[in-house]
C-alpha positions as CSV (number, residue, x, y, z in Angstrom):
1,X,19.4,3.5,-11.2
2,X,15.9,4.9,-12.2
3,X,13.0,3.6,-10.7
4,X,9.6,3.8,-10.6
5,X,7.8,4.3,-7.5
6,X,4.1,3.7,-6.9
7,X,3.4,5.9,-4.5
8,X,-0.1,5.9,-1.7
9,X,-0.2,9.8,-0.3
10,X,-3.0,8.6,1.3
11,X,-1.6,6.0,3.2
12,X,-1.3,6.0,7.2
13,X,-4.2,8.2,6.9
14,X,-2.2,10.9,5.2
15,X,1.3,10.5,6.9
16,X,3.1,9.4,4.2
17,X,1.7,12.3,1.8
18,X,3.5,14.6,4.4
19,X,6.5,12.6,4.0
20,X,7.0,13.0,0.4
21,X,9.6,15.5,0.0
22,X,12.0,13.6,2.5
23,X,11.4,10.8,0.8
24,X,12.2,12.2,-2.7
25,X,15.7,13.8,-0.8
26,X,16.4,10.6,0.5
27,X,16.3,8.9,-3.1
28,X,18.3,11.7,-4.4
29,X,20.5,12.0,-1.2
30,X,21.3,8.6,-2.9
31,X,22.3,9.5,-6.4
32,X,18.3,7.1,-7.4
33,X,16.7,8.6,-10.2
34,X,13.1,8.0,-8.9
35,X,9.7,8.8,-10.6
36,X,7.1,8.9,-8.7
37,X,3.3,8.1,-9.6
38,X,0.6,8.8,-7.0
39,X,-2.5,6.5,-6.3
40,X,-5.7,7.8,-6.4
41,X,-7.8,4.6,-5.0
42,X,-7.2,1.3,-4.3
43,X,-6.4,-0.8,-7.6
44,X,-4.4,2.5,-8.9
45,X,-1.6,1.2,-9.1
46,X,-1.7,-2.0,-10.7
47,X,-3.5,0.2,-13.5
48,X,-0.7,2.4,-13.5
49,X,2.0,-0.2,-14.3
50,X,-0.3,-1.7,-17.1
51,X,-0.3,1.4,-18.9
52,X,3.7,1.8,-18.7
53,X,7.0,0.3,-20.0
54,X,8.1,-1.2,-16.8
55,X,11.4,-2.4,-18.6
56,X,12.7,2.0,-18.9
57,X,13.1,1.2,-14.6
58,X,15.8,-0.3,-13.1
59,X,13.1,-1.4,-10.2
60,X,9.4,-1.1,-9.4
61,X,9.2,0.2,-5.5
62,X,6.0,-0.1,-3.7
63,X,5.7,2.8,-1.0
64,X,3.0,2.8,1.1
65,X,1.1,-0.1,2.8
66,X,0.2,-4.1,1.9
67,X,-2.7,-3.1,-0.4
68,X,-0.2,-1.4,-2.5
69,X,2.4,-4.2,-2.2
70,X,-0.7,-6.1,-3.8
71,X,-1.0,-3.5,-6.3
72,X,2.8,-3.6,-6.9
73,X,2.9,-7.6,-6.7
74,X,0.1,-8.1,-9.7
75,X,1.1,-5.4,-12.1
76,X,4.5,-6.6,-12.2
77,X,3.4,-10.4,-12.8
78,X,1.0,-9.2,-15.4
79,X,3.5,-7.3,-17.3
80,X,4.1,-9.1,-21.0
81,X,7.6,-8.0,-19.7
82,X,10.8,-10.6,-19.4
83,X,12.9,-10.9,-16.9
84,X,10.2,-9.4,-14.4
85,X,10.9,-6.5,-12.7
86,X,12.3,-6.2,-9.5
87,X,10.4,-4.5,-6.9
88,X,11.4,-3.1,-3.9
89,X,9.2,-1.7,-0.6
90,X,9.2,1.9,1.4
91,X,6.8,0.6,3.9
92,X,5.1,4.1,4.8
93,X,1.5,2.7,5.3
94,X,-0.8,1.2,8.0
95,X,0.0,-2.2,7.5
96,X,3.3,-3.2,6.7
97,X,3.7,-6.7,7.2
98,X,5.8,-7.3,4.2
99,X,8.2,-5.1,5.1
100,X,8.5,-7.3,8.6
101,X,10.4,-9.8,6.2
102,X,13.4,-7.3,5.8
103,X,12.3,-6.2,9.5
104,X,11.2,-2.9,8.6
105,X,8.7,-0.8,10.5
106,X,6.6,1.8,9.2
107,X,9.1,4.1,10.5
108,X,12.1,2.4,8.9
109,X,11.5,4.0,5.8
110,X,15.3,5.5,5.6
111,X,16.6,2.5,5.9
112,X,14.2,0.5,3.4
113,X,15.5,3.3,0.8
114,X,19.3,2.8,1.6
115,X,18.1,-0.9,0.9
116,X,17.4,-0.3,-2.8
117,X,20.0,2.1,-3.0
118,X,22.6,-1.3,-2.3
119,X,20.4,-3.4,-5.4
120,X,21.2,-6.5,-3.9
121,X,18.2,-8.9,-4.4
122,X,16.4,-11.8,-2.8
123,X,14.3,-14.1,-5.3
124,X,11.2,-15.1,-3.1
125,X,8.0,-17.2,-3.8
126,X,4.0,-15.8,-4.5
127,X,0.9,-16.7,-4.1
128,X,-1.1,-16.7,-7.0
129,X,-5.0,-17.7,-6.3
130,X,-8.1,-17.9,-8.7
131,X,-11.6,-17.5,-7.8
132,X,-14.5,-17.1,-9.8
133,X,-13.8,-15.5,-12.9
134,X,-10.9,-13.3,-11.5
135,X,-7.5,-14.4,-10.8
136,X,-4.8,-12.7,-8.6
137,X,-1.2,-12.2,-7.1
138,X,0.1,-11.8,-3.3
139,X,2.9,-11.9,-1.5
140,X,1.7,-11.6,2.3
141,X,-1.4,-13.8,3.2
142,X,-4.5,-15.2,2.1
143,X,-7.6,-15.5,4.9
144,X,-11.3,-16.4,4.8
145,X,-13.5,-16.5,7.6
146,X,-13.0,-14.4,11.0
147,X,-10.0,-13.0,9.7
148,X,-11.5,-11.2,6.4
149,X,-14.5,-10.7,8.8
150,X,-11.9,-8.5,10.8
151,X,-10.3,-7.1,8.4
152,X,-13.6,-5.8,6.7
153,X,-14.4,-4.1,9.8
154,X,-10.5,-2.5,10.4
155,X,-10.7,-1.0,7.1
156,X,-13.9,1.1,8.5
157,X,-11.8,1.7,11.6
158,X,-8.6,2.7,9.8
159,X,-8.7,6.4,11.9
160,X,-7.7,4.2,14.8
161,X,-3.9,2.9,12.7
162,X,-2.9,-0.3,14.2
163,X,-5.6,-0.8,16.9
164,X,-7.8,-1.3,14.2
165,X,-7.1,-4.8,13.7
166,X,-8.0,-5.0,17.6
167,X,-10.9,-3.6,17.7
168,X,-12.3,-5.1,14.4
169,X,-11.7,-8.7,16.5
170,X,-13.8,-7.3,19.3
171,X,-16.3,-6.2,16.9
172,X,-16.6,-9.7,15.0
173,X,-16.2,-11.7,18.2
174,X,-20.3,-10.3,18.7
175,X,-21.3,-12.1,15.6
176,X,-19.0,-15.0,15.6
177,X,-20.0,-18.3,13.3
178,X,-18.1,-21.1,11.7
179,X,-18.5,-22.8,9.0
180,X,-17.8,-26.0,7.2
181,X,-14.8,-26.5,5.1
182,X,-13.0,-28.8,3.1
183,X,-9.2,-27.9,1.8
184,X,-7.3,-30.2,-0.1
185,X,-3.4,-29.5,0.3
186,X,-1.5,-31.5,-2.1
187,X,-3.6,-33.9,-1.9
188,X,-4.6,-34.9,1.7
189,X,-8.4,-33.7,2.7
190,X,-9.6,-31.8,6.1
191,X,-13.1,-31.7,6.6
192,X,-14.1,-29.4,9.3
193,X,-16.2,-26.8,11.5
194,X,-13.9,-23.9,10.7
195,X,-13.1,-20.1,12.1
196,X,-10.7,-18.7,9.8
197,X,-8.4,-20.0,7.3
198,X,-4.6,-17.8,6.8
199,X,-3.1,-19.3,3.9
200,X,1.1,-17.3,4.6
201,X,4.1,-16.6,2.6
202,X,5.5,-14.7,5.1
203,X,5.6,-14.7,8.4
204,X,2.8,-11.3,9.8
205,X,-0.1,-10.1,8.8
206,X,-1.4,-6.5,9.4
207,X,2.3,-5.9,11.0
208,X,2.1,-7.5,14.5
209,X,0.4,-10.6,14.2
210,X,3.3,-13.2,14.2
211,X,0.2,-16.0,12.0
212,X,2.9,-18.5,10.6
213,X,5.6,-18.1,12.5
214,X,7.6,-21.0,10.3
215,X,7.0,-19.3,7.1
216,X,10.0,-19.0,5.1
217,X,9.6,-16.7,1.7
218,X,11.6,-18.5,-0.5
219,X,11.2,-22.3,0.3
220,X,8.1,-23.0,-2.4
221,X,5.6,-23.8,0.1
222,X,2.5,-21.7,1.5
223,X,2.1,-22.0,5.1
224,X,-1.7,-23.1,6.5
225,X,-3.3,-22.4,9.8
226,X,-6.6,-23.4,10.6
227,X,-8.8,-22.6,13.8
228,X,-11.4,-25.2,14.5
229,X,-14.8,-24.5,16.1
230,X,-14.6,-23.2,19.2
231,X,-16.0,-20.9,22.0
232,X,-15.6,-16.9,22.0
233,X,-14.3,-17.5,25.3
234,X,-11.4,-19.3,23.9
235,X,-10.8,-17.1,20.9
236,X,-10.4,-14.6,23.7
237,X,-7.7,-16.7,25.0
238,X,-6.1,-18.0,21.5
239,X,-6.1,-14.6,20.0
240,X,-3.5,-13.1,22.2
241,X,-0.9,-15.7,21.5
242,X,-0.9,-14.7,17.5
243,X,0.9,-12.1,18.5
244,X,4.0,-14.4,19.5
245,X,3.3,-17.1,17.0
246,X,2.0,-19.5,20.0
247,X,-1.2,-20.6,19.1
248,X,0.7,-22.5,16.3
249,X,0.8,-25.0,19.4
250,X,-3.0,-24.8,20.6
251,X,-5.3,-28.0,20.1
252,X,-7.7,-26.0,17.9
253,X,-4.9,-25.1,15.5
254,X,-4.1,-26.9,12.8
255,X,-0.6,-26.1,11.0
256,X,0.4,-27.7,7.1
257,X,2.7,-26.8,4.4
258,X,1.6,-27.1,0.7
259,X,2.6,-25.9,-3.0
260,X,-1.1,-26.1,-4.7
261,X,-4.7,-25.9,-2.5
262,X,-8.2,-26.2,-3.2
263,X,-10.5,-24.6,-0.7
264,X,-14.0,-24.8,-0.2
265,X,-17.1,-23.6,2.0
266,X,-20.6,-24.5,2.6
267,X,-22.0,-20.8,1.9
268,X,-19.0,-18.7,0.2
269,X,-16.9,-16.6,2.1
270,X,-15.0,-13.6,1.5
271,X,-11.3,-13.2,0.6
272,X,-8.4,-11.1,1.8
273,X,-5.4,-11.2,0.0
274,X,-2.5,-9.0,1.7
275,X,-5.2,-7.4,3.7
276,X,-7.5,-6.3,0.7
277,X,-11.1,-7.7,0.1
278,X,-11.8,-9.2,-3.1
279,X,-13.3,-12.6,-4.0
280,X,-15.2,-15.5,-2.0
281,X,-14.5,-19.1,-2.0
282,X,-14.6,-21.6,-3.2
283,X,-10.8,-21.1,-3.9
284,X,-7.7,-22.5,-5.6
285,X,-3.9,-21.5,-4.6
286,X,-0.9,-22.4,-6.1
287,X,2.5,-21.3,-4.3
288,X,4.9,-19.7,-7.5
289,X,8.3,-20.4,-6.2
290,X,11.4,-17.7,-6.3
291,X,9.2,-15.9,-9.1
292,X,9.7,-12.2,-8.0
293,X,13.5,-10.8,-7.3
294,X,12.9,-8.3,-4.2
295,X,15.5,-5.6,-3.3
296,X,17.0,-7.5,0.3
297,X,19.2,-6.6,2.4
């Protein structure tokens, strides 16, 4: 099988540029023809799979963290090319919460090779939102509010790896505000004083935050969670139980389910799609069901 692989050296803060020659044995350990094409900055890759015949690959494989998932998830969809191709992940970055679905760590990436290597495939859903003039694919998560307030923050403190995401909530908890928001989700209205907004496919985001812990890939819906206004005193309290997927059950949490939502905010807040920033609300996301085939185990 030959396959493409979109490749982040700079991803864990270098540790997966250092891995690079085990992970080219490992392919060929497996009898996988792979070609590897590096990223240079963030966007890179989708770039890169515009520019190329994606239908010469048996597979597209996205090694390094969510962003280049992202990169990985939108060049394929906007490929002219039919069937799509399938993509596979070597989760070698920070975050890897995609690769939590096939309950791979960053240090699993042996295993997530020996997973392409067997070419059995999953068909799972996207997300696919639109926002001002700019449209856009993802296959993790979707927040606004606190959460892309956090995640802004962790992408200064990436030196740190996964305590980033901690200490970017410590950070933002200083200068917490709400706001108010109306989302429409198939239909039925919530008007509310609003902290953050995680619109899920799967199940984490940035690796160990268990944020819809009902999600199911492949079941054409987009999971919602919703923290009211509240106190930083009981953030400090709710935050703790995202972890285990428990503060699905807390009074200022509000779960739904829907295929198509319209979100909007009084002053526009900003976007992160699979842990990325780009875009601001108002907001319009539609869950794609089954649309990408995904090496599985």
């Amino acid at each position: 099988m030959n396959l493409l692989i979109i490749f982040n050296p700079n991803a864990a803060h270098g540790r997966a540029q250092k891995l690079l020659p085990a992970i080219k044995t490992e392919f060929a350990s497996h009898d996988l023809s792979a070609e590897f094409k590096l990223t240079e900055y963030p966007g890179h890759g989708r770039k890169i799979l515009q520019d190329i015949d994606l239908s010469a690959y048996g597979g597209v494989i996205a090694a390094g963290g969510d962003g280049t998932v992202f990169d990985v998830i939108n060049g394929i969809m906007d490929a002219e090319q039919k069937p799509r191709s399938r993509m596979g992940v070597l989760p070698v970055g920070t975050g890897n919460a995609f690769a939590r679905e096939l309950d791979l760590l960053a240090t699993d990436w042996k295993e997530a090779v020996n997973i392409i290597a067997t070419g059995k495939t999953k068909k799972v859903d996207a997300g696919y939102f639109e926002t001002g003039e700019s449209s856009h694919y993802y296959l993790n998560i979707l927040g606004l509010g606190f959460v892309a307030d956090v995640s802004q923050s962790a992408t200064k403190l990436k030196v740190f790896g996964n305590p980033a995401y901690i200490l970017g909530v410590l950070y933002q908890l200083v200068f917490l505000n709400h706001f108010k928001l109306t989302i429409e989700l198939d239909g039925e209205t919530i008007d509310q004083e609003n902290i953050f907004v995680e619109i899920s496919n799967t199940r984490y985001t940035g690796t160990t935050f268990l944020m819809a812990p009902g999600a199911k890939i492949d079941d054409g819906l987009l999971d919602v969670t919703l923290l009211q206004r509240t106190s930083r005193r009981r953030i400090l309290k709710v935050l703790p139980t995202i972890f285990t997927g428990e503060h699905v059950n807390l009074s200022e949490v509000t779960v739904k389910q829907a295929k198509h939502i319209k979100i909007h905010t009084d002053t526009p807040k900003l976007l992160t799609p699979d842990g990325e920033l780009l875009g601001y609300s108002p907001v319009e996301i539609t869950c794609l069901p089954q649309v990408v085939e995904i090496f599985w185990r």
